[in-house]
N, C-alpha and C positions, 0 to 999 in steps of 0.2 A: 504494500500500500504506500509505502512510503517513496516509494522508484514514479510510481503512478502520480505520485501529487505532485511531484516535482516536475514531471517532464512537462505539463501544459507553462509553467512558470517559466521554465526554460524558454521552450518554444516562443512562448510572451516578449520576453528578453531579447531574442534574437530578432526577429519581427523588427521591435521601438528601435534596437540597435544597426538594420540594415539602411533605414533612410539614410543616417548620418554619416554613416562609410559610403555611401554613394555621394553625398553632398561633401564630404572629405576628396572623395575622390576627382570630381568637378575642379573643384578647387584648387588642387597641385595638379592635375595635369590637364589643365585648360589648354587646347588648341591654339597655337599661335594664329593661325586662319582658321576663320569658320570653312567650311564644308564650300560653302558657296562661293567665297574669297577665294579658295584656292584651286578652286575650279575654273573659277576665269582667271587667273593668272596663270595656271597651268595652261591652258590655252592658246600663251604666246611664249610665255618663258618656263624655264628649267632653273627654278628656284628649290630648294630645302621649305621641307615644315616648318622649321625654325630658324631665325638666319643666321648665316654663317658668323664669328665673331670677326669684328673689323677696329679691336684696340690695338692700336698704335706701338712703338719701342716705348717703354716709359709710361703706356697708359693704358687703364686697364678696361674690359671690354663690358658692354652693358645694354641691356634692351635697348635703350634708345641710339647710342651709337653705332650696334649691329642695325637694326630699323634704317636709320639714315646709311649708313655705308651699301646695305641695300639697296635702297633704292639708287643711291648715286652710281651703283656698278650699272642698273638698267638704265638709267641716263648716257652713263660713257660708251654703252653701247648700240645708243637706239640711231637709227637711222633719219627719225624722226625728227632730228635736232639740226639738220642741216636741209636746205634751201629745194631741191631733188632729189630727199630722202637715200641718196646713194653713199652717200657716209658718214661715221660717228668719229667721235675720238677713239674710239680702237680700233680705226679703220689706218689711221698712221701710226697710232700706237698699239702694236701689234704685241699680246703676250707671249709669245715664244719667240719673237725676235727680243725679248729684253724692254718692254712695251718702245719698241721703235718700229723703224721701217726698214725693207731691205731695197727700197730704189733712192736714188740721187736723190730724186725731188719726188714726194709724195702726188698723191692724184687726187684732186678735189672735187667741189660738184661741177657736172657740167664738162667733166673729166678735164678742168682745166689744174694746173700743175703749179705746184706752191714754191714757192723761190728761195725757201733753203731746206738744207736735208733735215728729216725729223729727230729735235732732242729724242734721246731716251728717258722714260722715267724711272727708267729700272739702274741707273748710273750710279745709284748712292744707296748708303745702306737702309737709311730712310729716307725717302723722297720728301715723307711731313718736315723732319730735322732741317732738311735743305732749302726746302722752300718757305721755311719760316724763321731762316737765321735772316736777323735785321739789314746784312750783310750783301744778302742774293739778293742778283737780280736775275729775270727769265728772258728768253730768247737769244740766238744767236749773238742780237747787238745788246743786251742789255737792258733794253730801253723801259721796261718796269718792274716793279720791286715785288707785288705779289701776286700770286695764284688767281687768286680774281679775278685781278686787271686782266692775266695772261689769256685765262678761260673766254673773257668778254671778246677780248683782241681775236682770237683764234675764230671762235664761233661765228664772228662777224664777218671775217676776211672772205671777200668775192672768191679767192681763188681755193677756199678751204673749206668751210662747211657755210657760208652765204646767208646767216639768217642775224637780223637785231633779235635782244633777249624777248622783247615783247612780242615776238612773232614766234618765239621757240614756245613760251607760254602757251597761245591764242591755239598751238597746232598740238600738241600735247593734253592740257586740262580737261579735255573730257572724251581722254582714253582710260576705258575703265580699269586696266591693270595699275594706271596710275596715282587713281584716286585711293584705291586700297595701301599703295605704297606710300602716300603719302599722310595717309590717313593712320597708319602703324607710326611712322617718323614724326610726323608733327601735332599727329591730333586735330588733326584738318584735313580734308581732302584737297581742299583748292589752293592749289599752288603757283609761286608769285616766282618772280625772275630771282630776287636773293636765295630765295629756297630753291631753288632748281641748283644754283650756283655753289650755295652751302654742300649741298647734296653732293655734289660730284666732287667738290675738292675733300671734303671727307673723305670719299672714294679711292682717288688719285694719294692721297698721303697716309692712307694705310698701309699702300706698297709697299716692303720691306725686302730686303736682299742681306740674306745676313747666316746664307745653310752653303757658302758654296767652299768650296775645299780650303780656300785659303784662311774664310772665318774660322774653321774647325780647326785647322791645326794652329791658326794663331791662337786661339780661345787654351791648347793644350801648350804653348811655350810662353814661358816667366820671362823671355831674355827681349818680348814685346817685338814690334816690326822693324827690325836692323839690319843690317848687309850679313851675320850673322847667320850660318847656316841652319835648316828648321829638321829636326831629324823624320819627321813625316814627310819632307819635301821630298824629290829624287834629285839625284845631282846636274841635271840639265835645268829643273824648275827653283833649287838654290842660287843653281849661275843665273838665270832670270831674276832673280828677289836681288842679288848682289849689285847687278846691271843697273836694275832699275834705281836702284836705290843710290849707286854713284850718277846715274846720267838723268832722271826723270822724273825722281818723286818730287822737286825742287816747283814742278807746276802740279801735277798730279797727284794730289794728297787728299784732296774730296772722297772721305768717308771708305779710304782704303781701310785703313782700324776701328780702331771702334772709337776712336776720335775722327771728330766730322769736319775742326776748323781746320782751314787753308787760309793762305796768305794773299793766293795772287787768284783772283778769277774769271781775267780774260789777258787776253797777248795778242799778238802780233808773232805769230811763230814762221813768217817768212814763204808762205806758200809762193808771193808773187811779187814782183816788183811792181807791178800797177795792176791792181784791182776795179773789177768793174762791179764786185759788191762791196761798199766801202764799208761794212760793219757796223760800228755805235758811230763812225762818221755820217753814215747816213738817220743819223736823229740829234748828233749832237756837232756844231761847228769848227771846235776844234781841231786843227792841225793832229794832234797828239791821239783823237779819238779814232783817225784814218786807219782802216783796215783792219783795228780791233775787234776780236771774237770774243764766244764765252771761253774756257777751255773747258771742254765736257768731263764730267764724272767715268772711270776705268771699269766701274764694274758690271758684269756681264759685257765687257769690247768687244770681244769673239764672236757674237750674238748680233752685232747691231751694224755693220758691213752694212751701205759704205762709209765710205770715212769722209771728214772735215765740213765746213758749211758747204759745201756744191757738191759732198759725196763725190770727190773725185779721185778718190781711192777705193777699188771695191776691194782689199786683205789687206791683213793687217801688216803681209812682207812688203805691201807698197808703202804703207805709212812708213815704214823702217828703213827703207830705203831713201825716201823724200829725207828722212832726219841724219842719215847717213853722209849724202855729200848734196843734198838739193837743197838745201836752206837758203833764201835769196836775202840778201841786203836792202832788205825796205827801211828806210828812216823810221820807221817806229819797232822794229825788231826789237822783240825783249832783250835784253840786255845777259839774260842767264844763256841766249842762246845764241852769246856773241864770243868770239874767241881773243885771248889776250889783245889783238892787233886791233878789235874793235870793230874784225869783218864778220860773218855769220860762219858761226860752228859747224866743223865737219864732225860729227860723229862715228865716223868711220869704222860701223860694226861690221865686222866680221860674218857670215855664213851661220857659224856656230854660236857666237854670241843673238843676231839674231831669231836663229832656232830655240834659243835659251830662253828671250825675250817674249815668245811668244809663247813657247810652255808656260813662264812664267803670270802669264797675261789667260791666261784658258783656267791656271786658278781659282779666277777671278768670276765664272761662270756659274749661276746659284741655279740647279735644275729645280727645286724646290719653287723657287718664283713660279718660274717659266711655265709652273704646270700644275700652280695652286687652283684649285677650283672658283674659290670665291672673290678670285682678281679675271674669272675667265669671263666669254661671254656668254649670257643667259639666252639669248634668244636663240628659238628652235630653230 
């Protein structure tokens, strides 16, 4: 009798006890999309249930900054954003070239052709670090200081993606994948040009380059990045680390370690004695600003072929060569690339030294980036 009086009690208990494990249950594993949300974005893009984390070197990751890094990946790569729908920003910034391009001059809408070769954003070990020292400036000639301005600049440009921010708005806000993404990110579906803008450089500065051979084994030697041989290296990519480090790291020190400051960043490194792109001369009057570049960030170089602002080097044995005995005497030649007499340095590597040089420089390649999912592109 007493088995018997007990079991309806139980039963009783169990019963009042099930609601609230189901309402427990609701509650911790609430769907990031409803059923319906993620049916019409699955529709167009190849999103996760939940988004992928987009915190930064240094900062740590959270619904709202995965939300927005989100949507700004479907922004860098919507087609949408440009004047004939025929290209995005990951249309010249390409993830497995190192988000660059592998032509001289990129191809724009209206398949007209952009007038220098595409930075990489994959250059530095964090692109967020790089583009938010007080310090940088973007583009080829330098001519503005941040992300913003650069993304305005780009979007606009006739020959590149052809559209004002207020027109990239008008064509976009009442695409419904976008209102859910924006609707997750902001708390708002309707989205204004800052927030389109917000979005995508969140995106872009999430980049990080920091898994490729040379990070690892520098992360396992105490003795830091010196001519100094690395016992992980092999002895063709130590002569490369040596090389570099007596002839090159003097401009090229952007975010090789895990130190990001550099000294110098842009030069005149002597491609031509008359240029018909004059550099930051062409936005700023000076004499001294003629034929000044940026000097690009090394990492992933192997990746982002071709070379210099007119990509007129497609390998890297051509760069090496140009630095070897092709240096020309322009009146604004940096000065580190000049030799005691005051004419332009011959470098004079060797066969083997440059073989060395370029192992040394294939270190430098992070497959990890190149073929991370949540910097790839979402659309089917």
């Amino acid at each position: 009798m007493k088995t018997s009086y007990l079991f309806p009690v139980l039963f009783f208990c169990v019963i009042c006890f099930l609601p609230s494990c189901e309402n427990d249950k609701v509650v911790t594993h609430a769907e990031y999309y409803s059923p319906d949300e993620y049916q019409i974005l699955r529709a167009t893009l190849e999103l996760p249930a939940e988004p992928y984390a987009y915190g930064r070197l240094g900062f740590g990751s959270s619904n709202k900054t995965d939300a927005i890094g989100t949507l700004g990946r479907v922004l860098f790569y919507d087609k949408n954003l440009s004047s004939d729908n025929s290209v995005s920003c990951g249309s010249c910034h390409q993830q497995h070239l190192g988000f660059a391009d592998d032509d001289a001059f990129s191809k724009g809408v209206h398949n007209r052709i952009t007038a220098r070769n595409t930075l990489s954003l994959g250059s530095f070990r964090s692109f967020g670090e790089y583009s938010e020292d007080p310090q940088t400036n973007l583009f080829w000639d330098n001519r503005v200081k941040s992300l913003h301005d650069q993304m305005i600049q780009t979007i606009r440009n006739p020959n590149e993606m052809g559209l004002e921010m207020k027109d990239v708005v008008a064509k976009i806000k009442d695409l419904d994948y976008y209102k859910i993404l924006a609707q997750k990110a902001f708390f708002d579906e309707n989205l204004n040009e800052e927030l389109v803008l917000f979005a995508i450089e969140n995106f872009i500065t999430s980049i990080q380059s920091e898994t490729s051979k040379f990070d690892i084994v520098a992360s396992h030697n105490s003795i830091g990045f010196t001519a100094a041989p690395w016992s992980e290296f092999n002895e063709q990519e130590n002569m490369g680390k040596r090389l570099f480090m007596d002839n090159c790291v003097s401009c090229h020190n952007q975010g090789l370690s895990v130190f990001t400051n550099d000294f110098l960043r842009s030069a005149n490194n002597g491609l031509d004695l008359e240029y018909a792109d004059k550099g930051e001369g062409e936005v700023n009057p000076s004499p001294d600003a003629l034929a000044i570049f940026k000097i690009p960030g090394l990492r992933n170089i192997a990746l982002t072929a071709p070379y210099m602002h007119d990509g007129r080097f497609g390998s890297l044995e051509q760069v090496l060569d140009f630095y070897s005995s092709g240096i020309q005497d322009h009146p604004n030649l940096n000065p580190l690339l000049k030799s005691e007499d005051g004419h332009a340095k011959k470098f004079n590597f060797t066969t083997g030294e440059k073989d060395a040089l370029i192992q040394f420089l294939n270190t430098l390649t992070d497959n990890t980036m190149t073929s991370e999912v949540k910097w790839s592109n979402p659309f089917l």
